[in-house]
C-alpha positions in Angstrom: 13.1 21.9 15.2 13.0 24.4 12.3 15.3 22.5 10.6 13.8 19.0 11.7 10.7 20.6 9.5 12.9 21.2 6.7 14.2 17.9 5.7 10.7 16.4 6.7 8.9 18.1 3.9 11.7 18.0 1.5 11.8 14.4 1.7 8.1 14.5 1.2 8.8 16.7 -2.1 11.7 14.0 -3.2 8.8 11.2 -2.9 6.4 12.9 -5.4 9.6 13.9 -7.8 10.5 9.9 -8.2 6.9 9.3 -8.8 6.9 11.8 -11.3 9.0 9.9 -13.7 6.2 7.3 -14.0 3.7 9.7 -14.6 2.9 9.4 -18.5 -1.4 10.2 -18.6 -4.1 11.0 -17.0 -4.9 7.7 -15.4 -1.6 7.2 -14.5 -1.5 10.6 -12.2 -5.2 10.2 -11.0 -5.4 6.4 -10.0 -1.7 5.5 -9.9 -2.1 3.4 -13.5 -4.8 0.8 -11.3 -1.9 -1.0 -9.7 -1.8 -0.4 -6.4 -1.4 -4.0 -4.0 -3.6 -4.3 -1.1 -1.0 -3.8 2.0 0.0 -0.4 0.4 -3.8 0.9 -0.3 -4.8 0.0 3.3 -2.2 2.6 4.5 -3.0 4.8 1.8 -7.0 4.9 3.2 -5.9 4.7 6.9 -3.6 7.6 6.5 -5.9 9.6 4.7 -8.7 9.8 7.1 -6.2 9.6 10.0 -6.2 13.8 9.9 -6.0 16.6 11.8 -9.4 16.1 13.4 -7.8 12.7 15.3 -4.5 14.0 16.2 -5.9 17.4 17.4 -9.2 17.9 17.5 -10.3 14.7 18.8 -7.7 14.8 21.5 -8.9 17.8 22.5 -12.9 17.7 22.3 -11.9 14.5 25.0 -10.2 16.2 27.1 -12.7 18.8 27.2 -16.1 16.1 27.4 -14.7 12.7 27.9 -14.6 9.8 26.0 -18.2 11.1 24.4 -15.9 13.7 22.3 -14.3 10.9 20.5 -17.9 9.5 19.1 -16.8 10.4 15.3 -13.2 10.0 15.8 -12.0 6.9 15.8 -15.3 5.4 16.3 -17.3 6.8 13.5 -14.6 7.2 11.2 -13.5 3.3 11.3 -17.3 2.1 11.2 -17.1 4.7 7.8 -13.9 2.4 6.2 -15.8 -0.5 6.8 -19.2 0.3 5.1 -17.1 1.7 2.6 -15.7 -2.0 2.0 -19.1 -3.5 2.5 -21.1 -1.5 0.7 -19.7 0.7 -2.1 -15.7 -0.9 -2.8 -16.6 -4.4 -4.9 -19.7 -2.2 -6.6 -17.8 0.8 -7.7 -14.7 -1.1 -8.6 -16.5 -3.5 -11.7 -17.5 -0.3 -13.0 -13.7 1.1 -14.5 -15.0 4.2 -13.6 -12.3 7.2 -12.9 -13.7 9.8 -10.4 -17.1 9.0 -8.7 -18.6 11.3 -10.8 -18.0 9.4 -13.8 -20.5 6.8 -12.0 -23.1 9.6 -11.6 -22.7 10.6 -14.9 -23.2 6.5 -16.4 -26.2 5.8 -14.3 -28.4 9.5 -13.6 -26.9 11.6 -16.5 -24.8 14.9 -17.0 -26.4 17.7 -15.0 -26.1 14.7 -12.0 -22.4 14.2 -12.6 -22.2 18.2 -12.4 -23.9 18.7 -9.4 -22.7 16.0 -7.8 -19.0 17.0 -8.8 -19.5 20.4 -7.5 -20.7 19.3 -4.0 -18.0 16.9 -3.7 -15.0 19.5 -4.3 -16.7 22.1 -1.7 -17.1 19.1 0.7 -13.1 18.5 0.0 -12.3 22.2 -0.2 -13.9 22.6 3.8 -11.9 19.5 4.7 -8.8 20.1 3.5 -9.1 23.9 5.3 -9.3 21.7 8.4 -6.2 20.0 8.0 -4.3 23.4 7.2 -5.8 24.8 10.5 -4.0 21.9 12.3 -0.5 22.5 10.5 -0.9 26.0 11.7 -1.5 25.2 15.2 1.5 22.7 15.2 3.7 25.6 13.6 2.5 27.9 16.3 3.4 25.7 19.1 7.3 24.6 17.7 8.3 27.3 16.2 9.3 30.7 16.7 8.9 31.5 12.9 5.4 33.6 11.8 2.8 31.0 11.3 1.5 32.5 8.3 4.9 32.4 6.9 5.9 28.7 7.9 2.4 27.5 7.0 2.7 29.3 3.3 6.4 27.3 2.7 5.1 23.7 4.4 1.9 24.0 2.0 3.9 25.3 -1.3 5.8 22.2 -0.6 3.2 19.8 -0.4 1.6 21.2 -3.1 4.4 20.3 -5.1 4.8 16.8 -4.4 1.5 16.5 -4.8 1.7 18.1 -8.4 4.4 15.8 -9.3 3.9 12.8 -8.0 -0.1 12.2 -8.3 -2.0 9.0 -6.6 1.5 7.0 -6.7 3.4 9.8 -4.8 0.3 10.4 -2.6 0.2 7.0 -1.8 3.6 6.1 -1.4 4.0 9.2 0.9 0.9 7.9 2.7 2.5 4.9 3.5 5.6 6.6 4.8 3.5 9.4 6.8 1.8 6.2 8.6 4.5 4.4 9.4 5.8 7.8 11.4 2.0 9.0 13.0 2.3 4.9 14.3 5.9 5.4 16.1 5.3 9.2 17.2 1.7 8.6 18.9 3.1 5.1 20.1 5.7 6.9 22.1 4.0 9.5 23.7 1.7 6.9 25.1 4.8 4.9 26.2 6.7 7.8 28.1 3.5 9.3 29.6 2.2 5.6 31.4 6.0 5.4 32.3 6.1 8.5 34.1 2.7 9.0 35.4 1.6 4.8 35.3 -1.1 2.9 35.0 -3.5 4.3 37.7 -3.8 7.7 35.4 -6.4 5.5 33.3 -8.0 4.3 36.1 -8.7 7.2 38.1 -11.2 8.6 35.4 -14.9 9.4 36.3 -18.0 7.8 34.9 -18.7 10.4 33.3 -16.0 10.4 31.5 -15.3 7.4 30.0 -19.4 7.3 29.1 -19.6 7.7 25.2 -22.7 9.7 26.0 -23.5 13.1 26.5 -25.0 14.5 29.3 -28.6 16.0 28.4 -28.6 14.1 24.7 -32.0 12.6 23.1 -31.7 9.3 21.3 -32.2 11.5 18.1 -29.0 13.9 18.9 -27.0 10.9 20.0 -27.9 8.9 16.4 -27.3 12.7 14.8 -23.9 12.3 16.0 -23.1 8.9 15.0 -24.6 9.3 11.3 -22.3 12.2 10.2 -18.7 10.4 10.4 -19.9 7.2 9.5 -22.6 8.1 6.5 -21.3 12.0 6.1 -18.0 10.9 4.8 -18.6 7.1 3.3 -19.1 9.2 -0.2 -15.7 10.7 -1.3 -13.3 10.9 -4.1 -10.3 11.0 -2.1 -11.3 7.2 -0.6 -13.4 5.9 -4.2 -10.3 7.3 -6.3 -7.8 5.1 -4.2 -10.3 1.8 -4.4 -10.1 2.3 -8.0 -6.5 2.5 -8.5 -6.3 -1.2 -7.0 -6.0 -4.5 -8.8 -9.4 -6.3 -7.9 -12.6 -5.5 -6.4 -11.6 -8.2 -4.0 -8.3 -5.6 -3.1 -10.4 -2.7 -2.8 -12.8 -4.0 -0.5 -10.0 -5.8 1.9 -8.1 -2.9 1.9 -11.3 -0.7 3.4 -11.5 -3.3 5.9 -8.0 -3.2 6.9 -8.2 0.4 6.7 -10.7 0.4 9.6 -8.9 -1.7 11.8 -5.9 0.4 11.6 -7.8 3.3 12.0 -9.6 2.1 15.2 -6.3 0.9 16.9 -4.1 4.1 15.9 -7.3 6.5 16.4 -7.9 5.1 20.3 -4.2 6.5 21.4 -5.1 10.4 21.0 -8.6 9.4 22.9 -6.5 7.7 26.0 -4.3 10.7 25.6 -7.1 13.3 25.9 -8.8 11.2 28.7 -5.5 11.5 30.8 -5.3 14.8 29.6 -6.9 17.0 33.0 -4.7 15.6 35.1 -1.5 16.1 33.0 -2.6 19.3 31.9 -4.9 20.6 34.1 -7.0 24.1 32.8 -5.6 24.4 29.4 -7.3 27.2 27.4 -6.9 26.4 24.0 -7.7 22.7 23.9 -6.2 22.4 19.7 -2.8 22.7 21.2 -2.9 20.1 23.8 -1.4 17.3 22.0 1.5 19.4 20.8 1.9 20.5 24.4 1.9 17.6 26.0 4.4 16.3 23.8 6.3 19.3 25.1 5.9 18.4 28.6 6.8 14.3 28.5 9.1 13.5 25.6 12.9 14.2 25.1 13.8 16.2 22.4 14.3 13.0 19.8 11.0 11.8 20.6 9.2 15.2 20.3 10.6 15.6 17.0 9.1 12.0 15.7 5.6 13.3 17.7 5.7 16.7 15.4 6.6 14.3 12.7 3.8 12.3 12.9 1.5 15.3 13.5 2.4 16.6 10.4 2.1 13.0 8.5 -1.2 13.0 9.3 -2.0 16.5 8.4 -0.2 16.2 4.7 -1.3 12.7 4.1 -4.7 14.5 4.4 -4.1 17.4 2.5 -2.5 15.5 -0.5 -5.0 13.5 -1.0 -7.5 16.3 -0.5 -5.8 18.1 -3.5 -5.4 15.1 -5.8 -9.1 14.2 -5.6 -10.7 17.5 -5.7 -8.1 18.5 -8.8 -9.1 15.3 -10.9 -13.1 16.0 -10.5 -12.3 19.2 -11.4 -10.4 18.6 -14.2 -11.8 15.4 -15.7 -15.9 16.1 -14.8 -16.0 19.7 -14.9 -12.8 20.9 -17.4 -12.1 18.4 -19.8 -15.4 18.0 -21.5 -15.0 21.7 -22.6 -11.8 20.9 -24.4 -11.9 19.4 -28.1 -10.2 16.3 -28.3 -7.5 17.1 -26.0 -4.2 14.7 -26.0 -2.7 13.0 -23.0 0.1 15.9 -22.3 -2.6 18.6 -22.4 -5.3 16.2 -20.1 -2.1 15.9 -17.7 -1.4 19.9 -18.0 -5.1 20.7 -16.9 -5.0 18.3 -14.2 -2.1 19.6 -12.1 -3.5 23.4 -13.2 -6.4 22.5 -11.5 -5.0 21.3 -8.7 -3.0 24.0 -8.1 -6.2 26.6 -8.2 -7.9 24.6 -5.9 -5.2 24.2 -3.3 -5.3 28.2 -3.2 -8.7 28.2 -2.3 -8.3 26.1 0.4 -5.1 28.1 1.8 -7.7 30.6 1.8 -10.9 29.5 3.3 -8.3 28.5 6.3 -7.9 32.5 6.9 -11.8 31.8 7.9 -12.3 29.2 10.2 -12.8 29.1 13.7 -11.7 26.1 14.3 -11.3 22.1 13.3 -13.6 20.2 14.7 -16.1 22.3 13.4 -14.5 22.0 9.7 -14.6 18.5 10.0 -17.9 18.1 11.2 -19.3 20.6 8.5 -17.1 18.7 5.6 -18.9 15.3 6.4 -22.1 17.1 6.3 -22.4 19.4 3.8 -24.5 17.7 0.9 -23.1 14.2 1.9 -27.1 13.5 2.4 -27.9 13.6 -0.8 -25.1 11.7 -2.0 -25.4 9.2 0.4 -28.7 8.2 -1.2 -28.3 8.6 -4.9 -25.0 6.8 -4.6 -26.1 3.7 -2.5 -29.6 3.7 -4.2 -28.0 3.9 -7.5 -25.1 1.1 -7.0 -27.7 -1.3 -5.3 -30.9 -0.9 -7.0 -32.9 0.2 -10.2 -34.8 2.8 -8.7 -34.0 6.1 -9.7 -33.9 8.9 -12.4 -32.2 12.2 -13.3 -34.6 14.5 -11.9 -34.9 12.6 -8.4 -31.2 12.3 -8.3 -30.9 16.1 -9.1 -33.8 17.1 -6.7 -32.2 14.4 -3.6 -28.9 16.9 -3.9 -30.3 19.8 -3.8 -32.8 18.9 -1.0 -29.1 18.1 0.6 -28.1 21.4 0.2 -31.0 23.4 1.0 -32.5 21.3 4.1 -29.3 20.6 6.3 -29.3 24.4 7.5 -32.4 25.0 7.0 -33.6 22.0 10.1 -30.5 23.0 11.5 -30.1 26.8 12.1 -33.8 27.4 11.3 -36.0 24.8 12.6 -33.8 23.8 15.3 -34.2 20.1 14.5 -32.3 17.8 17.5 -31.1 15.8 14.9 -30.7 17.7 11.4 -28.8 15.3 9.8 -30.6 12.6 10.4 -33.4 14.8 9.1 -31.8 15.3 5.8 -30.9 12.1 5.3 -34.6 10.7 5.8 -36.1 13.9 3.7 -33.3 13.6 1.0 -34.4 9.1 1.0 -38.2 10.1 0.4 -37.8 12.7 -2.2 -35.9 10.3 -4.4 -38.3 7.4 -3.9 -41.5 9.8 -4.4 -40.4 11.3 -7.7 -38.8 7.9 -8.9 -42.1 5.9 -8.6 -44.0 9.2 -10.0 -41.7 8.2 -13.2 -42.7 5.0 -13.0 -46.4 5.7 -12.9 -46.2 8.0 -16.0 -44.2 5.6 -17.8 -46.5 2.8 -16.8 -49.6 4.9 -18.1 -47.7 5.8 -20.9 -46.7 2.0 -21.9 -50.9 1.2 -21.4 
């Protein structure tokens, strides 16, 4: 298996070197020189959502609660693909834009683009320790190697493909990564309903295949509906691969395909953690059941392609994670400091700061408890604010600096504060509403005093 995990990530690394030798610029490492054709884009956004939170912490939050575990994943996270097609994909596209800040910056300003820029990488940063999490669990559970030491060298690795290839390398692996999560999930379903049958699925409970939980108002069940599919419909690593497209037509097909994909592929680890108390009855440490009950069902050639595709998901993730927190970094937040710098030096910066911010992440892993809860606190953390400048901004006139500034810092500051403090039953749903009337209030204040200022 060691050596199984070997050639896997050095293959990865060989994809991101042949991509390197197309890399001449900055645009050409951060959207993959705007060429991308729709088939290969919808694989690219499938495979970066499909993470660690679907393989493993999905299939384990179901077989712990039922089919109400998988709410965000795949459910919430395909309904996300497809507003991001309906709603933001055709808009952002006509724009030429580079990074999403770039369209903060055009229509609130520079302090926006800043802000907005800053709350987007920690959003990634959390993510992306999510996904490392997963890789760890999966080294733990196949390997009698250290995980801290097997987890260092499989992240080194995809760091360097990553640094090499940019968007075209993180695509093209992205395709390749979703071909193998496909055939690996695909087979454990297939050898587990041939040895155990059909009547596995049909033995579970009400309560179980209910996507409600037990106790829930209707204000905790929209709470937990509104993170995965409005917590993560604002990110660079999805609006930096609509942008690398051909059309605004592409991008926004591509999103839609995206959800499909994701819904189909997404509903296997949820059958698999529905069946999962009667193939593994009283597991402890419900992150591991997937890997284990690959262990349990699968001949040895098969659980290889099931650690495969584990892993595919995991460093399509993380990839794309790095690439997209690296180029706001670089090209919001670094570049404008530089005088005049040329293409080599904008390229230079770009991978340096990609590389610093993949350490960061290795590190914030070191303090996590566990994925599900990374996840969950990725797609929430300032997305509130965001959500409403950003949709408010592409769709309408309405708006100004200061209520754009003041919506993401009400984002910030009121998520844990109606959370942990007030105890709200639905705090992001509280956020979100707070976050929409604060912009509208101080936008048509702006528009009085301009009114009275025009009379």
């Amino acid at each position: 298996m060691i050596y199984f995990l070997v050639c896997y990530l050095l293959f990865q690394f060989s994809v991101g070197y042949w991509a390197s030798r197309r890399i001449k610029n900055e645009t050409d490492y951060l959207l993959a020189g705007r060429k991308i054709p729709t088939w290969l884009l919808s694989f690219s956004l499938f495979a970066t959502w499909f993470g660690a939170e679907t393989c493993i912490g999905t299939s384990g939050e179901v077989y712990n609660l039922g089919l109400s575990g998988g709410r965000a994943d795949p459910f919430g996270y395909s309904l996300c693909l497809f507003f991001l097609g309906f709603l933001i994909a055709t808009k952002i596209w006509n724009k030429n834009y580079s990074t999403l800040a770039d369209f903060f910056h055009d229509r609130f300003g520079l302090k926006v683009e800043k802000l907005a820029s800053f709350i987007l990488i920690i959003s990634s940063l959390v993510w992306g320790a999510a996904q490392i999490r997963a890789m760890g669990q999966i080294v733990s559970a196949t390997t009698q190697l250290p995980v801290d030491l097997t987890l260092l060298i499989s992240f080194i690795v995809v760091l360097s493909y990553c640094l090499l290839g940019g968007l075209m390398g993180d695509i093209l692996t992205d395709f390749i990564q979703g071909l193998i999560l496909m055939l690996g999930l695909g087979l454990i379903l297939f050898f587990i309903l041939k040895s155990e049958g059909l009547s596995i699925l049909a033995a579970q409970t009400p309560e179980r295949l209910s996507l409600l939980s037990p106790g829930e108002s209707l204000w905790e069940r929209m709470d937990r509906w509104a993170i995965p599919i409005l917590g993560s419909l604002i990110a660079q690593e999805s609006i930096s691969r609509l942008l690398a497209t051909k059309s605004a037509e592409s991008a926004k097909r591509s999103a839609y395909n995206a959800s499909l994909i994701y819904l189909i592929v997404g509903s296997i680890p949820v059958l698999l953690g529905l069946m999962g108390p009667t193939l593994l009855p009283g597991l402890l440490d419900k992150e591991q059941f997937l890997v284990l009950l690959g262990q349990k069902y699968l001949p040895p050639i098969a659980y290889m392609l099931l650690i495969g595709a584990l892993l595919s998901a995991i460093l399509s993730s993380i990839d794309s994670i790095l690439l997209a927190a690296g180029g706001l970094f670089s090209h919001n937040l670094v570049m404008p400091l530089i005088k005049d710098p040329s293409a080599k030096k904008k390229l230079l910066i770009t991978r340096v700061c990609v590389t610093f911010l993949g350490l960061i992440i290795y590190l914030i892993t070191h303090f996590s408890e566990s994925i599900y809860g990374l996840v969950e606190l990725a797609s929430s953390l300032g997305s509130a604010g965001l959500v409403v400048i950003t949709l408010l901004g592409l769709w309408t006139k309405i708006g100004t600096p200061l209520a754009a500034t003041v919506t993401l810092l009400t984002g910030l500051i009121v998520l844990p504060l109606a959370e942990y403090g007030l105890k709200v039953p639905a705090p992001y749903l509280f956020t979100l509403l707070t976050c929409l009337i604060i912009y509208l209030l101080i936008s048509a204040t702006a528009l009085k005093v301009n009114n009275k200022g025009l009379n």
